[in-house]
SEFIZA-3560 file (N, C-alpha, C; in Angstrom, 3 decimals):
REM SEFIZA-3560
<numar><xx>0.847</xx><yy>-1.187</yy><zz>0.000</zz><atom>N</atom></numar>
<numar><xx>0.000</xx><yy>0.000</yy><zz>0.000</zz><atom>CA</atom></numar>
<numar><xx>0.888</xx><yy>1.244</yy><zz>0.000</zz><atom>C</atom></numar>
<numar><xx>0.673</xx><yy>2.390</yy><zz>-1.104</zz><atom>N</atom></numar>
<numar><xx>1.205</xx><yy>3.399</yy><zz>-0.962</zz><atom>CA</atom></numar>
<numar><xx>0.994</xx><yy>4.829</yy><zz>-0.084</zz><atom>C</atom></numar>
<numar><xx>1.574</xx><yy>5.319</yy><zz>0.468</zz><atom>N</atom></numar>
<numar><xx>0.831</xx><yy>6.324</yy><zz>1.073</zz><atom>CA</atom></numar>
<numar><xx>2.006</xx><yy>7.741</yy><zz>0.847</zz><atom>C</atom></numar>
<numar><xx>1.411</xx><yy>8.905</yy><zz>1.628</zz><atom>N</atom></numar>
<numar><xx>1.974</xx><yy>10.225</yy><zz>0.706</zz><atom>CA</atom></numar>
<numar><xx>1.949</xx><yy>11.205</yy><zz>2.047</zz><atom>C</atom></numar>
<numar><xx>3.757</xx><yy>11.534</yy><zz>1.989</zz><atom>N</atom></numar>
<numar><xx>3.794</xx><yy>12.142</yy><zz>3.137</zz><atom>CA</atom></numar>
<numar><xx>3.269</xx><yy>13.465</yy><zz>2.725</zz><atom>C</atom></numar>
<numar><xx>2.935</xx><yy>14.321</yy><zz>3.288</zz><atom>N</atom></numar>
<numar><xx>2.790</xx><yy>16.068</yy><zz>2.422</zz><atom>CA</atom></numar>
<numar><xx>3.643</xx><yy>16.635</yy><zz>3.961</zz><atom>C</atom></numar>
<numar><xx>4.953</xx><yy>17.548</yy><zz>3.085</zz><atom>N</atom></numar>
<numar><xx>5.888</xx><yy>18.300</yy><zz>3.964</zz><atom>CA</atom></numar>
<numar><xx>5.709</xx><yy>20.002</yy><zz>3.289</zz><atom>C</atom></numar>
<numar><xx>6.379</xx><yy>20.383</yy><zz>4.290</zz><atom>N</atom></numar>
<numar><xx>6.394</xx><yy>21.995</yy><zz>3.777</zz><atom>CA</atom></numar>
<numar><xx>8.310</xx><yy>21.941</yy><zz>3.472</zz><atom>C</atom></numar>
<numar><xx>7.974</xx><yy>22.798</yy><zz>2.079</zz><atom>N</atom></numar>
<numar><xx>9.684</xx><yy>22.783</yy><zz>1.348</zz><atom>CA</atom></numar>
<numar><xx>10.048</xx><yy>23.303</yy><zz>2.220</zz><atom>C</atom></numar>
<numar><xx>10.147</xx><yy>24.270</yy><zz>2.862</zz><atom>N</atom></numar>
<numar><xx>10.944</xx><yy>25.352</yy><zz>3.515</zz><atom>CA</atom></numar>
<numar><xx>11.797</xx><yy>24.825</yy><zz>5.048</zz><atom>C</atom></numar>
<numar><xx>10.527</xx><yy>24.125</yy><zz>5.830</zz><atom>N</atom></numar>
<numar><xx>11.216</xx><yy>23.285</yy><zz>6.736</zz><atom>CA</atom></numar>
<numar><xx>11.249</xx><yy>22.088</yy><zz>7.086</zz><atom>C</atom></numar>
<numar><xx>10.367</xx><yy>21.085</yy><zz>5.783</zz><atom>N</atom></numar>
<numar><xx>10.940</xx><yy>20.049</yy><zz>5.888</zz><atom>CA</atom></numar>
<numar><xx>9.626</xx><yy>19.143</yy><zz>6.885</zz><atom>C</atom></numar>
<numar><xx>9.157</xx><yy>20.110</yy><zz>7.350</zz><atom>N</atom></numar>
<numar><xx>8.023</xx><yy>19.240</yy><zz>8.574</zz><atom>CA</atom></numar>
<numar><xx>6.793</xx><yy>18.465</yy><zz>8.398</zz><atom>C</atom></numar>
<numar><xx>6.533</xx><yy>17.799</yy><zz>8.454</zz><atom>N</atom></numar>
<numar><xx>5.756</xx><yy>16.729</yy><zz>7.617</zz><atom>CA</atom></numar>
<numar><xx>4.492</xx><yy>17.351</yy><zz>8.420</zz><atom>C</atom></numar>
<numar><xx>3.564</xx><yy>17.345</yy><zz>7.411</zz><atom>N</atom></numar>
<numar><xx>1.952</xx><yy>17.968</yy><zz>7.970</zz><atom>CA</atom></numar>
<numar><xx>0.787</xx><yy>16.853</yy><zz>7.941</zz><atom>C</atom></numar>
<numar><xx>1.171</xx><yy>16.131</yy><zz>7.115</zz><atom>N</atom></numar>
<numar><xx>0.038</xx><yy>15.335</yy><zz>6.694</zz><atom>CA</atom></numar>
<numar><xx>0.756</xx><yy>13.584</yy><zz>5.929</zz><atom>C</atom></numar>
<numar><xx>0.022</xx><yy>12.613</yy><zz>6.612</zz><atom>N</atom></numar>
<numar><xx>0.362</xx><yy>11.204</yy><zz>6.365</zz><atom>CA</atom></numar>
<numar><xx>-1.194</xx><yy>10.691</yy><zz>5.690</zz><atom>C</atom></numar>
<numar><xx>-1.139</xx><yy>10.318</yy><zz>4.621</zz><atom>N</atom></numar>
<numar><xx>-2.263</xx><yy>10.074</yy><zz>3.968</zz><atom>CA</atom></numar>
<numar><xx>-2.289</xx><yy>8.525</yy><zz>2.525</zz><atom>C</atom></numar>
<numar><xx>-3.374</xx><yy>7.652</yy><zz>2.494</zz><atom>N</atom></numar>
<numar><xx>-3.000</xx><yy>7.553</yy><zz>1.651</zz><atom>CA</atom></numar>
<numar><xx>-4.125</xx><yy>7.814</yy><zz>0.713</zz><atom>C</atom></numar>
<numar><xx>-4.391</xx><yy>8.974</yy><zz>-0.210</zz><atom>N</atom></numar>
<numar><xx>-5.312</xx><yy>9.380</yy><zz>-0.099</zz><atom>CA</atom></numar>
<numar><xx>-4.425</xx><yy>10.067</yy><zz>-1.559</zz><atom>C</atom></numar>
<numar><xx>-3.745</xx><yy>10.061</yy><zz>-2.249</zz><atom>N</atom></numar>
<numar><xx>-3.190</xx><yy>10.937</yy><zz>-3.266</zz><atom>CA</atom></numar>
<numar><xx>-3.795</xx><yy>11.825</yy><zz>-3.590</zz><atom>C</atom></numar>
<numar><xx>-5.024</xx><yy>12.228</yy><zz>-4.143</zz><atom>N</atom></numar>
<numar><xx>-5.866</xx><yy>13.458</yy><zz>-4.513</zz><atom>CA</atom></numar>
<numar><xx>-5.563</xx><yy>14.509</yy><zz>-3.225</zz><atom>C</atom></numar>
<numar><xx>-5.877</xx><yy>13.978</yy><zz>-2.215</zz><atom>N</atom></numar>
<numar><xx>-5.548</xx><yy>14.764</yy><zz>-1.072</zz><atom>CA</atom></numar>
<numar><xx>-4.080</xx><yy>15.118</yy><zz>-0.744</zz><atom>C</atom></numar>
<numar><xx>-3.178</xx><yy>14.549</yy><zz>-0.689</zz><atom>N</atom></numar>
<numar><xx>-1.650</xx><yy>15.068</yy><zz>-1.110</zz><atom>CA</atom></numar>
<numar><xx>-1.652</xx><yy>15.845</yy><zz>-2.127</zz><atom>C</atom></numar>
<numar><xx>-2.237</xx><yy>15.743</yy><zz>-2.813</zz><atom>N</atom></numar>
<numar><xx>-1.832</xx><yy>16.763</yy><zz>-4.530</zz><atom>CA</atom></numar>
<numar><xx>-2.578</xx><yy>17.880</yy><zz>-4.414</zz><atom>C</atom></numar>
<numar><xx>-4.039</xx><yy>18.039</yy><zz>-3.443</zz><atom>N</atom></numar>
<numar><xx>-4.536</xx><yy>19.181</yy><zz>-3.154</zz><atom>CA</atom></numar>
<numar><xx>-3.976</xx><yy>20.154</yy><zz>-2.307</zz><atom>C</atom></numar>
<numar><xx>-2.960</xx><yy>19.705</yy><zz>-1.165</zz><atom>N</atom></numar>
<numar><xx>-1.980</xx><yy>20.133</yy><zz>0.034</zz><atom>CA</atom></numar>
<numar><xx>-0.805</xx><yy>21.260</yy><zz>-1.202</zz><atom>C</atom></numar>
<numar><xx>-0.686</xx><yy>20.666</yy><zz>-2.591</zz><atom>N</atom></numar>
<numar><xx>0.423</xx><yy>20.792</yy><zz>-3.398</zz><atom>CA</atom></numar>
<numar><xx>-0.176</xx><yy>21.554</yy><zz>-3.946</zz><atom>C</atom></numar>
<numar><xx>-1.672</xx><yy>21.782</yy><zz>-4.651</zz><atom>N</atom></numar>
<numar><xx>-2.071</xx><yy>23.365</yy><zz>-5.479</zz><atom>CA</atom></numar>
<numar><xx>-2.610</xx><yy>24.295</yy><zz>-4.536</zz><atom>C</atom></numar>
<numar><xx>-3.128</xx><yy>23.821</yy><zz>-3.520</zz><atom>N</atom></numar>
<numar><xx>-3.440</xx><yy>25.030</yy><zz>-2.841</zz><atom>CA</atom></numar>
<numar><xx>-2.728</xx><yy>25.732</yy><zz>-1.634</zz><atom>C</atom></numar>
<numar><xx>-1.393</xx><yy>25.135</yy><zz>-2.032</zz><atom>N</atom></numar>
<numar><xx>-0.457</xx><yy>25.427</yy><zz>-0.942</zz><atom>CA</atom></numar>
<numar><xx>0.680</xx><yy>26.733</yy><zz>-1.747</zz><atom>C</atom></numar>
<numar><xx>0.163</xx><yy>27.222</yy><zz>-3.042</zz><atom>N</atom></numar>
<numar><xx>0.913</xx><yy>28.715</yy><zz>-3.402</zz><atom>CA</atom></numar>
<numar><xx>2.472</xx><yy>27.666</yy><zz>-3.205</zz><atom>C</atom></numar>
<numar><xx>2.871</xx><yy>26.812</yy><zz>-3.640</zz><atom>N</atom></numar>
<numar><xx>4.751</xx><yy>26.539</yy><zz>-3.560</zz><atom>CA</atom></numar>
<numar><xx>5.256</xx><yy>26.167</yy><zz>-2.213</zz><atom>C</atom></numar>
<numar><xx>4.069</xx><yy>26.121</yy><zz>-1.514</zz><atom>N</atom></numar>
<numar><xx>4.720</xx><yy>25.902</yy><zz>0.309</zz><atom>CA</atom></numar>
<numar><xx>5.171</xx><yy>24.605</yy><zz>0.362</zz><atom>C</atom></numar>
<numar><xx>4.215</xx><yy>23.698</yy><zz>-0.011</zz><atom>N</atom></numar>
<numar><xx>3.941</xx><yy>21.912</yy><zz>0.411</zz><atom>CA</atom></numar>
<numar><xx>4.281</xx><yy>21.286</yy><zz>-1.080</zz><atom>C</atom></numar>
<numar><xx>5.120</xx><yy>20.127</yy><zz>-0.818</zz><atom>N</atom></numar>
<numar><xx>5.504</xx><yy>18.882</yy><zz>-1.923</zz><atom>CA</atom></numar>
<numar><xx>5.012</xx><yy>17.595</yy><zz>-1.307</zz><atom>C</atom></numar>
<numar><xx>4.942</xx><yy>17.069</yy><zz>-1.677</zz><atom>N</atom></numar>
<numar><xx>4.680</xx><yy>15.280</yy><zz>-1.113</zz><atom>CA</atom></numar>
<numar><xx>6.003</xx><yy>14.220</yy><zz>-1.727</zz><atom>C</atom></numar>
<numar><xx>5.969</xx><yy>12.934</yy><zz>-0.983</zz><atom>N</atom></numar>
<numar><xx>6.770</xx><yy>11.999</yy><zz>-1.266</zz><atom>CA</atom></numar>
<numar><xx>5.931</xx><yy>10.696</yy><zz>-0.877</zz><atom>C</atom></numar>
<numar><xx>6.138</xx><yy>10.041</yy><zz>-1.774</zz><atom>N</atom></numar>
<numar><xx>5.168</xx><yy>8.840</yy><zz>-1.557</zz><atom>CA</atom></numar>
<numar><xx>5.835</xx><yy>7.713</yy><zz>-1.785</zz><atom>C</atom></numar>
<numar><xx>5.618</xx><yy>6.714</yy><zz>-0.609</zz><atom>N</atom></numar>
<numar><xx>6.544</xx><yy>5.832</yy><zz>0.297</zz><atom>CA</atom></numar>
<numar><xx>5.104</xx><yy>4.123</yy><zz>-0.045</zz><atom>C</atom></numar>
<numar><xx>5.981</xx><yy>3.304</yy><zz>-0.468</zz><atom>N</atom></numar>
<numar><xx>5.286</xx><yy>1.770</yy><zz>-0.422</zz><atom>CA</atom></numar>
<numar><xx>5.575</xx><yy>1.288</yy><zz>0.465</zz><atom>C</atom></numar>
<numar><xx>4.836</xx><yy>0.519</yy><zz>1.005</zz><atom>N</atom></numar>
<numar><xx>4.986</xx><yy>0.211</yy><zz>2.834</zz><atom>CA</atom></numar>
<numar><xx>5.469</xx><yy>-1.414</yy><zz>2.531</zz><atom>C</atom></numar>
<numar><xx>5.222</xx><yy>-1.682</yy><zz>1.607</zz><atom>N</atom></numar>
<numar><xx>6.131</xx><yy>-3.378</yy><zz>1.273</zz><atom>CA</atom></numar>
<numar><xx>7.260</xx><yy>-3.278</yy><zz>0.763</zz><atom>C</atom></numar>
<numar><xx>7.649</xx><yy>-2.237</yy><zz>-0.114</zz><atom>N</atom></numar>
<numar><xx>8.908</xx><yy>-2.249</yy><zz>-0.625</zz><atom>CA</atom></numar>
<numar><xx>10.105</xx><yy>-1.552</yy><zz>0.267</zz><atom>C</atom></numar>
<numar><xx>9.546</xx><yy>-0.727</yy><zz>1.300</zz><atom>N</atom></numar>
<numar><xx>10.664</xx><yy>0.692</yy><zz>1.634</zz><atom>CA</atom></numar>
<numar><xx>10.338</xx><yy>0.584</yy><zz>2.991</zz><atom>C</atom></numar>
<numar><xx>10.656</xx><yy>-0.641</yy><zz>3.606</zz><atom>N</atom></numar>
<numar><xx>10.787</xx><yy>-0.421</yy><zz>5.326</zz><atom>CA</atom></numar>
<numar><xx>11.443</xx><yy>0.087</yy><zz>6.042</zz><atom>C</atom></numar>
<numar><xx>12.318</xx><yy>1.249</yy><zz>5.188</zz><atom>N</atom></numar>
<numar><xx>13.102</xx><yy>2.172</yy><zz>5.999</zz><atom>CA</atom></numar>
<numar><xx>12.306</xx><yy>3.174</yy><zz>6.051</zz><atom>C</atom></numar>
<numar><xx>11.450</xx><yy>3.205</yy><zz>5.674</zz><atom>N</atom></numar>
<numar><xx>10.816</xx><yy>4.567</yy><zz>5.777</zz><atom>CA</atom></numar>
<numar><xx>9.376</xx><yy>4.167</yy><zz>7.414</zz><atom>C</atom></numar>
<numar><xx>9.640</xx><yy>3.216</yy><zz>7.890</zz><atom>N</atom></numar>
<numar><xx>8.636</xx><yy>2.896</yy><zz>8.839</zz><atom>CA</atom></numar>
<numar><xx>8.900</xx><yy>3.781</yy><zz>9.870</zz><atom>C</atom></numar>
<numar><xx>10.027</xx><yy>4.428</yy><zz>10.150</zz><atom>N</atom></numar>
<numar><xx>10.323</xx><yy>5.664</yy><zz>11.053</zz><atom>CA</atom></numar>
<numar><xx>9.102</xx><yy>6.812</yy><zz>11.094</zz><atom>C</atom></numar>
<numar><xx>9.184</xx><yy>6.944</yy><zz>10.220</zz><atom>N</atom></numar>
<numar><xx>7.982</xx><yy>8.161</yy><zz>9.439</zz><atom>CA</atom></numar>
<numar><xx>6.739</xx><yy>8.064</yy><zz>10.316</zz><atom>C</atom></numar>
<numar><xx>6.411</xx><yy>7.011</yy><zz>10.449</zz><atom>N</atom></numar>
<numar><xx>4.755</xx><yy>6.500</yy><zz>11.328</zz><atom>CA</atom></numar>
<numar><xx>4.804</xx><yy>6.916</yy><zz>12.519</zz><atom>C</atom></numar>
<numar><xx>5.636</xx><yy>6.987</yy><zz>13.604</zz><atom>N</atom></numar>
<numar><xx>5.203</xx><yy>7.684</yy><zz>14.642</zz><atom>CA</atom></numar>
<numar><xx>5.205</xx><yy>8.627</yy><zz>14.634</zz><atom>C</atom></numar>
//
């Protein structure tokens, strides 16, 4: 299952854990350049299991 962190460029701070893509990509147009996302597979990339708490 994929899911989609949404961070703010500037500092990096993760706002939103979703897996919900439309909703990550809405964080990304109505965020004026603030917010990007990165989207993490939870079977392939178990280094990224840090992220969850």
């Amino acid at each position: 299952m994929t899911y989609f962190l949404v961070f703010e460029k500037e500092t990096g701070k993760v706002i939103d854990k979703t897996f919900d893509q439309e909703k990550a990509f809405a964080y990304v147009l109505n965020g004026n350049g603030k917010y990007d996302y990165l989207s993490f597979d939870e079977r392939k990339d178990k280094s990224s299991s840090f992220f969850l708490s």
